[in-house]
N, C-alpha and C positions, 0 to 999 in steps of 0.2 A: 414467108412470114405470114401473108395472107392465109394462106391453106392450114396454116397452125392453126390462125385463130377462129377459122370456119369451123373445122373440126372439133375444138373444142365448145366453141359456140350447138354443134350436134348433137355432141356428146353430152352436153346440161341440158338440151332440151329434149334427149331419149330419157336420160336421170327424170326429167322434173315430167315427163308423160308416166314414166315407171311407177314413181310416187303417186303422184294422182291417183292412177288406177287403180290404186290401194285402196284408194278411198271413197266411200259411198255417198256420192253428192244429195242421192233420192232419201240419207238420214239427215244430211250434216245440214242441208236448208233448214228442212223445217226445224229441226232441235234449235239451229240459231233463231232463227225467228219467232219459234215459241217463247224461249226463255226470255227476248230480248220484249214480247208483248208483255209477259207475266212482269220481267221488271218494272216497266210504266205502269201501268196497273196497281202493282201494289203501291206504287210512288203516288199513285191517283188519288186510289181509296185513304189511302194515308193522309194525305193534305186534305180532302174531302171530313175526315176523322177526325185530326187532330193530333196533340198527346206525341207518344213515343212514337206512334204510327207513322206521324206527320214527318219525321227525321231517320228514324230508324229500323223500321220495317223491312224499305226498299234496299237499303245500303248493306242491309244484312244477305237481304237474296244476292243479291252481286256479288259479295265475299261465298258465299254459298255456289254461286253458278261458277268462279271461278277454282273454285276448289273443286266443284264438279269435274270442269273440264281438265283440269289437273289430271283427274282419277282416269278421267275420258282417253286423254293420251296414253298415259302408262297401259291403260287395259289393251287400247286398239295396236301396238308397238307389241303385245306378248303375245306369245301362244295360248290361245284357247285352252288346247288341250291340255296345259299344264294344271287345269283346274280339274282334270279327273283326281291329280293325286292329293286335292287338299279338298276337295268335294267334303269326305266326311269330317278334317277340323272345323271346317267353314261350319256344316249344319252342325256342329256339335255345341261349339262357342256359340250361334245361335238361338237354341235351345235354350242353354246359358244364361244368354241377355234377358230370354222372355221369362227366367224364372227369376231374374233376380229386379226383375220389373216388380213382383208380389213383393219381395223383401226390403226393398232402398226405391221402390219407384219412386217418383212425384206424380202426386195427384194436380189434373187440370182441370175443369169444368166436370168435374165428376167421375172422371175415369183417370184409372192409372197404368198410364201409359209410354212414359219416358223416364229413362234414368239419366240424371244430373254428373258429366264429368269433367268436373275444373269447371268454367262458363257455359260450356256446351251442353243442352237437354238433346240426348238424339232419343230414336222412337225404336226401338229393336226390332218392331215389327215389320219396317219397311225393310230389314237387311232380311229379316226373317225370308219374306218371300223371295228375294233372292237365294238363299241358301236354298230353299226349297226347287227353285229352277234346276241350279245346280248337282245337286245329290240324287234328284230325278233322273237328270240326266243321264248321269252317270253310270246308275244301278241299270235303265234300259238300254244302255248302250254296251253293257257287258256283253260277252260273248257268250256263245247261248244262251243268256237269257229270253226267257219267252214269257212274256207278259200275261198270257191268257192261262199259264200253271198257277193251280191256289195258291201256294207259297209264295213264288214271284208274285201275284197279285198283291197278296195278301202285303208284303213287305214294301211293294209302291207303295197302298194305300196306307201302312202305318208310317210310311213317313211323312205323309203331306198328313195325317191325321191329327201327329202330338204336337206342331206348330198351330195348326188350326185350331185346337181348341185350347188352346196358352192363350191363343190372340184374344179369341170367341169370349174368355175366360177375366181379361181386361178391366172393363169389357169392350172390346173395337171389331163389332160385326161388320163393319165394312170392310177392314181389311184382311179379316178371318175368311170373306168371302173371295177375295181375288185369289184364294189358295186354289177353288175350285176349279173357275176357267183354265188357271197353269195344268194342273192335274188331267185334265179332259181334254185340253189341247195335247200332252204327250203323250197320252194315253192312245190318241186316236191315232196321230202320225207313229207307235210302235205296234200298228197293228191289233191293238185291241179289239178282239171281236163284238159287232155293232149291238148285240144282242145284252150284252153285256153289261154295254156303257148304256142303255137305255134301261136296263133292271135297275142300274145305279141311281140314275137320274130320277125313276121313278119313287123309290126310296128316299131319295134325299124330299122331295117333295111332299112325300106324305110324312114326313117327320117333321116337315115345315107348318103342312098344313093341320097337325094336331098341334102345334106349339101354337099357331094364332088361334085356335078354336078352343084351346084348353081353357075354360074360365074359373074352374073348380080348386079352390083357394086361394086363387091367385097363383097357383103354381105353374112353372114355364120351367123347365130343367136346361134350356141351354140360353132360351131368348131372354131379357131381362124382360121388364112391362114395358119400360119407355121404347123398346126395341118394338116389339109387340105394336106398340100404338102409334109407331111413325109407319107400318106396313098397313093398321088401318086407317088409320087417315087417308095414306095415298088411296087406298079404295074405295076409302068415304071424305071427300074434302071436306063436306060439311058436319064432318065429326066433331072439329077441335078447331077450329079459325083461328083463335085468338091466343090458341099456345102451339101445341102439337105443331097445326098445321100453321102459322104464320110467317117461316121463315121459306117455306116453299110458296106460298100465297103471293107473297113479295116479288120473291124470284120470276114466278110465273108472270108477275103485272109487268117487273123491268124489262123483262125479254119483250114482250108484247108490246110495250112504250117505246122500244125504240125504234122502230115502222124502217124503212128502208138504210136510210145512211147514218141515221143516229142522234143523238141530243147534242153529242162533238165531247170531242176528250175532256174529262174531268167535270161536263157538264150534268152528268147523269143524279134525278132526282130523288129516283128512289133511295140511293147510297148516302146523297150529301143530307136529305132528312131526316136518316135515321132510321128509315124505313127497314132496309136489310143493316140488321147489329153487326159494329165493327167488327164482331169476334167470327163471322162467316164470310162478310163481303171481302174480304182477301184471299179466301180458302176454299174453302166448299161448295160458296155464291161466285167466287169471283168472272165462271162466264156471263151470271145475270148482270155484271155489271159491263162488262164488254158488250154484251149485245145491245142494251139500255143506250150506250155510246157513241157504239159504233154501227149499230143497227146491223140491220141483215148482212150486208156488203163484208162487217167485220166477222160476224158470226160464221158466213160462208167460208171467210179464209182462214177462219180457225180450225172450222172443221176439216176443211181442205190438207191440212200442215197436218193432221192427223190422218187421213187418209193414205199421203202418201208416208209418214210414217210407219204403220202397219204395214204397209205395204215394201216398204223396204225388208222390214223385217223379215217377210214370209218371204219376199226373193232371195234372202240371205238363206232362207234353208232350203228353199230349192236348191241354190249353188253351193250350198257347205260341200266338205269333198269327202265331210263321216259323218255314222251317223249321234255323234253329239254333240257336232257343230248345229246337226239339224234339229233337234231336240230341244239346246240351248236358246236358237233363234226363233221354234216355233213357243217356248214358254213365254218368250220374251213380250212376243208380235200379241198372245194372250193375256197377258197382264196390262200390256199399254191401252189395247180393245178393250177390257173392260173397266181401268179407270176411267178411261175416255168416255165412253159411252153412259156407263152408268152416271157420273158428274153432272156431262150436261144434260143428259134424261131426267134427274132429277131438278134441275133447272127448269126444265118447260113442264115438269110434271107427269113423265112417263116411265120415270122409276123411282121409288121410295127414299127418301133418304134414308142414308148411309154415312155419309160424314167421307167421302173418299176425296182426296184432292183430286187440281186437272194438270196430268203429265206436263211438268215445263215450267205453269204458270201458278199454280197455289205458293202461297208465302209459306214454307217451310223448308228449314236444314236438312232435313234427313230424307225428304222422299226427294227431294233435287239430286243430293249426293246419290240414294239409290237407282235413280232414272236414270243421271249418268254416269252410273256404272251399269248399268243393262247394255246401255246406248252403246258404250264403250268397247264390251266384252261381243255385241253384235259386229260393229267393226272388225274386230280380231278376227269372227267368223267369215265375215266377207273379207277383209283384207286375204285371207288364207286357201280361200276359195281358187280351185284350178281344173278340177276333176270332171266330167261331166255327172252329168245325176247320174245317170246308169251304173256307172262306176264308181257308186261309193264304196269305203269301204268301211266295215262294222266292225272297226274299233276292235 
């Protein structure tokens, strides 16, 4: 009777080692810990605020994160691969959202950018860049395809092209811009010749750089002015202090104020004075208000949780066992890198605003729910993972 229940006692803990290995501890830390930072946070700034902020904010990303991880399961439990065959309804209905954003959107601070369904405002745009991951995928994971043929080229780049400029079109330059990085990160892992991706690069830059130099009627064809004058500001701080530039001005001081370990939770001044406007310090600001807090020590383990996120991610396309499990994971690992980076760059003042949240922790429904569904769908890739690299095979 003994020997039954040893073996069975075995046998649950070969089961519960099998399970485990499933699962990528180097994602599933830091995403808890991020989200679970972002939720105090916004419960901070909130109570620091006041108003609906003060109750309602925080209770909403919770409903939000748990809805997330809802999505987070079901993705990580499926096969990956089953998204080649809905690849094209996904960007289709996509497209979809982002044009019926012009027809029934709602307007918020100026742009329109979410459509209203039932109670729910989501943002199209953040599902957008997913579909884009995916139909990416897809298309250079076909079989002979060759990425470096004009037509093959040509049809990658028309399709990160008609999302991109819907977004551009909003107008939401910042999230029109995270198209890019996805684009250039699969672009490079399918072999794209380097010569290639640097003609691109170089082009996209000089249409940049006559869109801020263009001063002749006021005319900008893709960048709006206000777009225009947060790129010079960042170049010229003392352009615009008191409008343009006052929301990164702030930012830059909280970060700075809070010297090693911080002012201590919900202590922070800049936030509770007014200084950073409620309608950022949740979103866009909200690492200026963490660092302000929690000083370097917290700023460190933020960036840390981000670190080794990326960094899961690119080992999950290392170990994919096809290549658009690798593709999937390398769009992924690119997206997260440049929310991440551009957010809080522009937080200390070393990239322009943009208006981009920070993966995890900004107060909103719909880039939480699309992070974890990346997050999610990257599991799937790792959970599925057996082959060695050598031996993948190309779909």
């Amino acid at each position: 009777m003994t020997d039954f229940y040893i073996k069975k006692l075995k046998d649950l803990g070969h089961f519960l080692k099998k399970l485990l290995n499933r699962f990528d501890l180097l994602q599933i830390i830091p995403m808890l810990v991020l989200s679970f930072v972002g939720i105090a946070f916004i419960y901070s700034t909130g109570q620091q605020v006041g108003g609906d902020a003060a109750g309602l904010f925080w209770v909403k990303q919770v409903v939000w994160f748990f809805a997330g991880a809802v999505m987070w399961i079901m993705l990580a439990f499926m096969d990956y691969r089953n998204f080649k065959y809905w690849a094209v309804p996904i960007y289709i209905l996509s497209i979809i959202a982002l044009l019926a954003v012009f027809l029934v959107g709602v307007k918020v601070y100026g742009a329109t950018r979410w459509l209203q369904v039932g109670g729910i405002r989501l943002q199209p745009s953040e599902f957008a860049k997913f579909a884009v991951v995916i139909m990416l995928s897809t298309i250079v994971s076909m079989r002979n395809f060759d990425i470096n043929r004009f037509w093959n080229l040509a049809l990658f780049g028309g399709v990160a092209l008609v999302p991109f400029l819907l977004i551009l079109k909003e107008p939401d330059l910042g999230s029109a811009l995270v198209i890019i990085p996805i684009v250039v990160g699969i672009a490079f892992v399918s072999k794209l010749r380097f010569r290639l991706m640097i003609t691109g690069l170089v082009l996209a830059m000089t249409l940049l750089s006559v869109e801020i130099i263009n001063e002749k009627n006021g005319y900008y064809p893709l960048l709006k002015n206000y777009q225009k004058e947060r790129i010079l500001v960042f170049l010229d701080p003392e352009r615009d202090r008191k409008d343009r530039g006052w929301n990164q001005l702030q930012s830059e001081l909280a970060v700075g104020s809070g010297g090693v370990l911080g002012k201590g939770y919900m202590q922070g001044t800049q936030n509770t004075l007014g200084f950073l406007p409620q309608t950022v310090s949740n979103t866009d600001f909200i690492f200026s208000v963490i660092a302000e807090e929690t000083g370097f020590a917290g700023s460190f383990l933020i960036i840390t949780m981000y670190l080794l996120l990326i960094a899961s991610a690119l080992r999950t396309a290392l170990l994919a066992r096809d290549r658009f499990g690798q593709y999937i994971a390398t769009g992924i690992a690119a997206a997260l890198f440049f929310h991440s980076v551009v957010n809080i760059g522009m937080s200390v003042r070393i990239m322009p605003i943009t208006g981009l949240p920070l993966p995890l922790i900004s107060y909103g429904g719909s880039f939480m729910l699309s992070t974890m569904i990346y997050l999610g769908l990257l599991q799937s890739v790792y959970a599925r993972r057996r082959r060695p690299f050598s031996e993948m095979e190309d779909a």
